[in-house]
N, C-alpha and C positions, 0 to 999 in steps of 0.2 A: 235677395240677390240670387238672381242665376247662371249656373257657372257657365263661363265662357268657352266656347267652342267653333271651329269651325265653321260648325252646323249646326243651326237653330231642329227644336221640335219638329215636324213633319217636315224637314228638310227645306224651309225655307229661310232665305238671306233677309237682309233687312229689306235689299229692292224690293225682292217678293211680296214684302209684307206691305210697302204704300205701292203697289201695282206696277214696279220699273223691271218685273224682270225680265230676262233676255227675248223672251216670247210677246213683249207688249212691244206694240209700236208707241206708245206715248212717251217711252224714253227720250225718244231722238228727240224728243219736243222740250225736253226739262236738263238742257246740260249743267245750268249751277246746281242743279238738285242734284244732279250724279256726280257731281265735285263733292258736293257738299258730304253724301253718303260714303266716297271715299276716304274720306277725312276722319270720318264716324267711325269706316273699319280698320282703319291705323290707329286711332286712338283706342279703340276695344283692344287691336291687337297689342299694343304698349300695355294697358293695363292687365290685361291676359297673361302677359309675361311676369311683370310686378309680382302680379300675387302667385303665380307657381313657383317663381325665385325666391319669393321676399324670405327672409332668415324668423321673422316671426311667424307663430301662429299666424290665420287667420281663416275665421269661419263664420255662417250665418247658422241659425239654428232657433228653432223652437223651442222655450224654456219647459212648455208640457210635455216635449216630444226628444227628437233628437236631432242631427247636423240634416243641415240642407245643403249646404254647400262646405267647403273646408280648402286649405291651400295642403302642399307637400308638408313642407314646414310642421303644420298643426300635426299632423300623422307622426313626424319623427316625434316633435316633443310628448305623445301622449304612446311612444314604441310600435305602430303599428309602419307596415311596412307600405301600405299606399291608402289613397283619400277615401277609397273604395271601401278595404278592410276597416278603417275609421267609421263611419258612415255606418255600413253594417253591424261592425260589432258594439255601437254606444248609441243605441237607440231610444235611450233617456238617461238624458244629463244626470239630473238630480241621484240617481241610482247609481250611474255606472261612468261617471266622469269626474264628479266631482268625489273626493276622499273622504266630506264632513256633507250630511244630507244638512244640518244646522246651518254651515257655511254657506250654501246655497240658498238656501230661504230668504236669508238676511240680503245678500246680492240680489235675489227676484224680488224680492220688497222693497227694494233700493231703487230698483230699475221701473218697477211701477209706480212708484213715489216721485223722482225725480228726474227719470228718462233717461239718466246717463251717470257712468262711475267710472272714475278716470284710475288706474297704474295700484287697484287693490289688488292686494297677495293673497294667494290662495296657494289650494294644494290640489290637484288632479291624479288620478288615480291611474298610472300608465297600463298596458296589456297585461302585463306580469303581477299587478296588485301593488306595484312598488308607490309609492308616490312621488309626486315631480313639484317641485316650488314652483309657482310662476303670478308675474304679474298681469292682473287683466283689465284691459282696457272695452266697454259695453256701452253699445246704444242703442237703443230702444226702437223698432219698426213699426210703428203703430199701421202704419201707410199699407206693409206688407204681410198686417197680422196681427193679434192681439197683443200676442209676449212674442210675436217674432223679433231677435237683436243679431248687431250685426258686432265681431270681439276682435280684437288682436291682442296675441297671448305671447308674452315674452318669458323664455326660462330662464328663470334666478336664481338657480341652483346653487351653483358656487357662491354668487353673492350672500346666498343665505346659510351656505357654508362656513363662507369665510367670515359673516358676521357670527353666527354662531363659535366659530374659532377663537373669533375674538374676545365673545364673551368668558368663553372657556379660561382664556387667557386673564382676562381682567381679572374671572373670580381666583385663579390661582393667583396671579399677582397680587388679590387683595388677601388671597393667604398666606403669601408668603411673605407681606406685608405686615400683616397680622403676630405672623410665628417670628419676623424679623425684629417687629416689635414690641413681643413678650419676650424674648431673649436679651434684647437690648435694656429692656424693664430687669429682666431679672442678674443680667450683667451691672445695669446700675443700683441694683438690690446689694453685689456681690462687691462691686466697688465703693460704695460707703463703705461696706464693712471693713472692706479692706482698708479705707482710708481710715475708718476708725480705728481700728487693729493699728497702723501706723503712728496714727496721732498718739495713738495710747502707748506706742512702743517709742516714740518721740521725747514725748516728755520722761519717760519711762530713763530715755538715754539721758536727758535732759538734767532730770535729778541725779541719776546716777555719777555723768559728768563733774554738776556741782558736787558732789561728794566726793568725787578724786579728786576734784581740784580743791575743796577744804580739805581732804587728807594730805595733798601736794603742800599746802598752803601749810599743816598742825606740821608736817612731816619738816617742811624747812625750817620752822620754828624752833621741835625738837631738834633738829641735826643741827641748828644753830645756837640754842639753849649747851645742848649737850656739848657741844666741839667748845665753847666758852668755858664751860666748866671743866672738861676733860683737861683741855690745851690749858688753861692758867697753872692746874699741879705738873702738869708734863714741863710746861716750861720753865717752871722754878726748879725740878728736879734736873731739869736739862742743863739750865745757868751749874748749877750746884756741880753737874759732873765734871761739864768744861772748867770750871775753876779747881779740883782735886787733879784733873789733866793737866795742868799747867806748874802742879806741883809736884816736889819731890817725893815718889812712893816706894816704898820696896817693889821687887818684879811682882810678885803675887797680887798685892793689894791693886797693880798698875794695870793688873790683866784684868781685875775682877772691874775695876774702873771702864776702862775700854768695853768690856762685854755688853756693861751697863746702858754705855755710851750708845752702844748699837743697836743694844735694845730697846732703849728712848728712842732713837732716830727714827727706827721702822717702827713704830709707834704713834711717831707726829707723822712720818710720810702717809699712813697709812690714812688718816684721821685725814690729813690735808685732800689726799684723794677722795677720797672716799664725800668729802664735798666739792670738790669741784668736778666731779664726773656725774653727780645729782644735778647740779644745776646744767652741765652740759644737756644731760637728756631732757632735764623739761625746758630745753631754750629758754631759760631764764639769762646767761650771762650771755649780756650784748654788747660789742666793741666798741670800743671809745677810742677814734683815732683821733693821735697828735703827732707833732712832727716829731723824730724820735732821733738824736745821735748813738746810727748802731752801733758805731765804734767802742763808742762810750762805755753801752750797753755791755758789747761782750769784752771788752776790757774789767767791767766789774764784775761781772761772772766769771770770768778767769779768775781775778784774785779771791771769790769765794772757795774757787776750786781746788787752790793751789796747797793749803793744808787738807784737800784730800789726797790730792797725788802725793802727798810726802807723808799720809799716814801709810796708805799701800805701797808707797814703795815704785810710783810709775812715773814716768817722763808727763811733762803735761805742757803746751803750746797752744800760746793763743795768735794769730796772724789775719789781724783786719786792715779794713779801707775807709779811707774817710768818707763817710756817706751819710745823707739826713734821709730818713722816708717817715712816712706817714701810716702808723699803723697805731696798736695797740700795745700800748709799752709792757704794761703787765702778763696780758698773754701771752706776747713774743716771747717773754725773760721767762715764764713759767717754760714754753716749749723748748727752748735753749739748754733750760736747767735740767729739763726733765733728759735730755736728751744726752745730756755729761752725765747725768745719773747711771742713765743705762749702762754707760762707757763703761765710766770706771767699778757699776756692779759686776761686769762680767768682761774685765779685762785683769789676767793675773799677772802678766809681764809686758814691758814695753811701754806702750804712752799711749797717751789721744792727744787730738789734736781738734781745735776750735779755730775755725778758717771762714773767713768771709770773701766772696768770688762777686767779682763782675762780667755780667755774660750780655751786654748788650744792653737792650731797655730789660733784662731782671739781673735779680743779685741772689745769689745762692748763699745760706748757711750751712756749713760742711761742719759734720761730726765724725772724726774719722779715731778709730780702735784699734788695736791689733791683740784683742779678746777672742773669745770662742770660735765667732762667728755663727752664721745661721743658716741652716739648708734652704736651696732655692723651692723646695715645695714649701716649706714654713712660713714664706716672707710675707705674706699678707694676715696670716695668724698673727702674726704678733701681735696687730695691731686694737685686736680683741681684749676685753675685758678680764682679768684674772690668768691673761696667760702670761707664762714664764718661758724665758729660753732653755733655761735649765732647772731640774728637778730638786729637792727640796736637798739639802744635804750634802750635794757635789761640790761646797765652797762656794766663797767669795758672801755678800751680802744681798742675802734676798730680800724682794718684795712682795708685793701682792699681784703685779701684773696690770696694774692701773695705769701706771707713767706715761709707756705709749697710744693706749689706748685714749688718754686725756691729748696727748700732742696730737693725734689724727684726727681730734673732734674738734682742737683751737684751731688748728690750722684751714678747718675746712669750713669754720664761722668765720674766719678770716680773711677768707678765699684763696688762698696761698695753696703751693702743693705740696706733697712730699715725696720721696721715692729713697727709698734702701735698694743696697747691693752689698754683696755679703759672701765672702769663701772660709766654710768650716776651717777652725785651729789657726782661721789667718788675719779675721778680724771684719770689720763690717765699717760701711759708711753710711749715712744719714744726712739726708738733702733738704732744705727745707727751700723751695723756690720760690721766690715776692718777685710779682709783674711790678713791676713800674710806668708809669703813666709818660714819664718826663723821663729822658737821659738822667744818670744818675750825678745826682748831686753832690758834689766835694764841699765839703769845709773844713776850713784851716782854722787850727789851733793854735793863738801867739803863746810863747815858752811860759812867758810869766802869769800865763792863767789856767798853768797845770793845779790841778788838786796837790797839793800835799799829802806826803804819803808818812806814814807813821810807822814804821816794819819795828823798833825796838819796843816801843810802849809809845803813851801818851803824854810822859813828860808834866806829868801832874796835873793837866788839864781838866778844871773843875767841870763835873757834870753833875745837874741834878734830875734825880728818877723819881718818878711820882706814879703810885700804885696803890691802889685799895688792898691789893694780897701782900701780907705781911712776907708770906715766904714768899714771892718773886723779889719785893725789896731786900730780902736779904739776900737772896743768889746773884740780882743784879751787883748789890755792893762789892758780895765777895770776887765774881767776874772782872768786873771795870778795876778795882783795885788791884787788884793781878796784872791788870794791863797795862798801871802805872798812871790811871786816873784817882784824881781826888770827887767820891762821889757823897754827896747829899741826899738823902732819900726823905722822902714824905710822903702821905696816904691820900693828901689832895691838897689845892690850891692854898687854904688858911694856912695849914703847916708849911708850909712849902715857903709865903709870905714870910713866917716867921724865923725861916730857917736860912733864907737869905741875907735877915739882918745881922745876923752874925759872921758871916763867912769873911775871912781873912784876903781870900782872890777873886778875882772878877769869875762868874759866873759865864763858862762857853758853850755849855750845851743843855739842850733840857731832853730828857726823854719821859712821856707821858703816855700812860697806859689811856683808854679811849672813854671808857667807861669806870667813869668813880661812881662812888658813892652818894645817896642823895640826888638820883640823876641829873649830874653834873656828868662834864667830861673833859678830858685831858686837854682839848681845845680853849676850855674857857679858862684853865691850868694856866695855861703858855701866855694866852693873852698878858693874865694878869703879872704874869711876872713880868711881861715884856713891859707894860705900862709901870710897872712898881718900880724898875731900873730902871728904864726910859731909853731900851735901846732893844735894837730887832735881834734879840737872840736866833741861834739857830736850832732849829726843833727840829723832833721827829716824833711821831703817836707810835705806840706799839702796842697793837690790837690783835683780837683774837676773833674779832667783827671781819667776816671776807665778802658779805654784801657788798652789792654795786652801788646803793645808795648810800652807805659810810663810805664806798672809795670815793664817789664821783664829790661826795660835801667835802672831805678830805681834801680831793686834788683842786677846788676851789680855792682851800684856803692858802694854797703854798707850803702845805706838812708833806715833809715825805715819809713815809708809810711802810712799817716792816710790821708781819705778823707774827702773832705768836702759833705753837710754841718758836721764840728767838733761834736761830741756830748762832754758834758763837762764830762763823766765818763772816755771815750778815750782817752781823749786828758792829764787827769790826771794821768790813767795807764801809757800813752806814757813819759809822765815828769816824774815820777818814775823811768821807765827803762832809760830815756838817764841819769838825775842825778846819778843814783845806778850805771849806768858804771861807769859815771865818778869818784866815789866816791869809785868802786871798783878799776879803774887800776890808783889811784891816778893821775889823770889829777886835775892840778891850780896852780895859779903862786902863 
């Protein structure tokens, strides 16, 4: 290939060269001929332009030697500044163009082998020593020479830049791949152990658990072993004191009685709390609603109350509404009770008062004092374990600080609320608030199906007690005899049998302790009497059992239910209501 120009070699055109030029007359003779050669120098000129523009290399060249021809293009990519400095200064390839003499070889073996090598990469060595990527396209001139070829060279730089980038990248991302997942390895190393560590610290809790809940489990046992055995001597010495009470003493012996008195009381109270604030914190006791006449309710805790207000010396009111709800009888009566407790602990003059309020769909229980009262910073203290309004010493009958603390904990298994309000030296109230579902419910009581009430005595009304503790049968005796009952006592059902076939009067009451002898119980007691007479006496058990499941078998069977130790106001409400049944639905022979 030789480069285009103008002007040919010795200055002649193509005319010149087949005999057309401007000096021959044969032209005029050959006009398609000189069409046709203009044709030839518009297309030379077209391709003259190509390869001075074109953006690739492009060069011929001698592979023994160096450039024959060359475009601009090939000059930039290899840094020289025209075809000319090109040309001259790379006057063998193999030496001084190409970067790799190896590289080269392989390409001139290529190209004498098979004439032609399409878009192979190489490296070329620019002016400055630098090197340049590029792809080379080579064909073979045999026509113009032995290894003369004719190339177009394209530079890939960037591309082989950016592929190189790329790699760079891939091999970092295969190591951070790599360290992502030996971290990840060693974090799941780190996490078994961890889960180990747990699982090991799981069962860990697991045994541990079982073991407070078998200590929870030995501990109610003991506190239920123990309050059985404690509560049986407490309550016969309790029966024992209430009957020297009701008798004539000189003042000294009456005082020393009394002291007694109070010191059994906070004795049993303490012992009573002291179980039902256990089983509050391990949510053991769960409510049992039934329909409940509140009226009723705090009408018999009134008449429990009412020999205490006449031992202290205080006014005492009870003021309710006829109303039925649905709650939990026994815990209501305990928070009620506990709640006249507090009164009359720490009220030294004046009265309380026991008030039931209707406020809409709820009903309010009002405990109203006019004792100490209590500072508006203390009000929520009370409600705490072992706290006291007042200090040990300052009068009146102290506790241990439980009472309330058990009302805020029924009340809130209940779901009920409470609220105190309270002015120092002037007295305190206590609220206990039941939502109601239903407008509240009235019922009416016909006259003739009031209870009988007993206020002199019992009028000889035979009762029989049945106890395995010889001293409870005897404080019972002494007790109910005071009260003007004829009582019978026996240690279980055979004697008891036997003890009926004598009696002179009809048989009205029975009262049976829960647990006899020979694991037997006061239940299977009753039965039998009831089937030996053949007629539904009225009962009551008196236990020292305060489990849910002796109440709940209990209240199955139609017994109603006073604990020990007895207090002797309870046990007289109780005599009340079984005699007034009986007396209502004419039961006697």
């Amino acid at each position: 290939m030789k480069k285009p120009s103008d002007e040919q070699e010795g200055g002649y055109g193509v005319g010149d060269l087949l005999g057309l030029g401007s000096q021959s007359v044969r032209k005029n003779y050959y006009p398609a001929l000189q069409d046709r050669i203009e044709e030839l120098e518009q297309e030379r000129n077209r391709y003259k332009w190509l390869f001075e523009n074109a953006l690739h290399g492009i060069f011929q060249a001698n592979l023994r030697g160096g450039f024959l021809a060359c475009n601009p293009a090939m000059a930039r990519i290899c840094g020289y500044e025209s075809t000319d400095d090109l040309k001259a200064g790379v006057i063998r390839l193999r030496e001084q163009l190409f970067s790799s003499a190896a590289d080269f070889d392989k390409l001139r073996q290529e190209l004498l082998d098979s004439g032609s090598l399409s878009a192979r990469e190489s490296q070329l060595r620019k002016r400055d020593g630098k090197p340049v990527h590029v792809a080379i396209t080579m064909l073979r001139r045999p026509d113009l020479g032995p290894e003369v070829v004719e190339a177009f060279v394209a530079d890939i730089t960037e591309r082989v830049q950016a592929r190189e980038k790329l790699v760079r990248l891939n091999a970092e991302l295969e190591h951070r791949v790599e360290e992502r997942t030996e971290a990840l390895q060693n974090a799941n190393v780190g996490l078994r152990y961890q889960i180990e560590e747990r699982e090991k610290v799981e069962h860990e809790l697991m045994v541990a658990m079982e073991a407070a809940r078998e200590a929870n489990r030995s501990k109610d046992k003991y506190l239920a072993a123990a309050s059985h055995d404690l509560l049986q001597p407490l309550n016969a010495a309790r029966l024992m004191i209430s009957a020297l009470q009701d008798s004539p003493l000189p003042a000294q012996e009456s005082r020393m009685v009394h002291q007694v008195h109070r010191a059994l009381e906070g004795a049993e109270d303490l012992l009573a709390d002291l179980l039902d604030i256990s089983k509050l914190d391990q949510q053991a006791m769960k409510p049992d609603l039934v329909y409940t006449d509140l009226a009723a309710l705090a009408v018999g805790l009134g008449e429990e109350f009412e020999a205490v207000a006449a031992n202290v010396g205080l006014s005492f009111r009870v003021r309710v509404l006829p109303a039925m709800i649905r709650t939990d009888q026994r815990m209501l009566a305990r928070i009620i009770r506990n709640l006249l407790s507090n009164a009359f602990r720490y009220t030294r003059s004046g009265g309380v008062l026991l008030a039931l309020r209707g406020r809409g769909n709820r009903l309010r229980i009002e405990v109203w004092d006019t004792g100490v009262g209590i500072a508006e910073d203390k009000l929520r203290e009370i409600f705490t374990e072992f706290h006291q309004l007042l200090p040990q010493g300052t009068g009146g009958r102290q506790g241990v600080g439980l009472g309330l603390a058990i009302v805020e904990r029924m009340v809130r298994v209940l779901g009920y609320d409470i609220d105190v309000s309270s002015r120092p030296d002037r007295g305190s109230r206590f609220a206990v608030t039941i939502p109601l579902a239903e407008p509240l419910a009235v019922t009416y009581s016909p006259a003739g199906a009031q209870p009988v009430a007993f206020t002199d005595g019992f009028g000889g009304a035979r009762v029989m007690v049945i106890d395995n503790e010889p001293a409870v049968l005897e404080s019972m005796q002494l007790l109910l005899e005071r009260w003007g009952c004829a009582v019978t006592t026996a240690p279980d059902e055979t004697q008891a049998l036997q003890a009926v076939a004598g009696l002179d009067a009809p048989l009205a009451v029975i009262l049976a302790d829960y647990h006899l002898d020979n694991e037997r119980t006061g239940c299977e007691a009753i039965y039998g009497l009831r089937r030996h007479l053949g007629r539904d006496i009225p009962a009551a058990i008196i236990t020292a059992d305060r489990s849910d499941d002796t109440r709940q078998f209990l209240k199955a069977q139609y017994l109603q239910i006073l604990n020990k130790p007895v207090k002797p106001n309870r046990l007289r409400a109780l005599l009340n209501s079984l005699l007034g049944s009986a007396s209502n639905s004419g039961t006697g022979d």
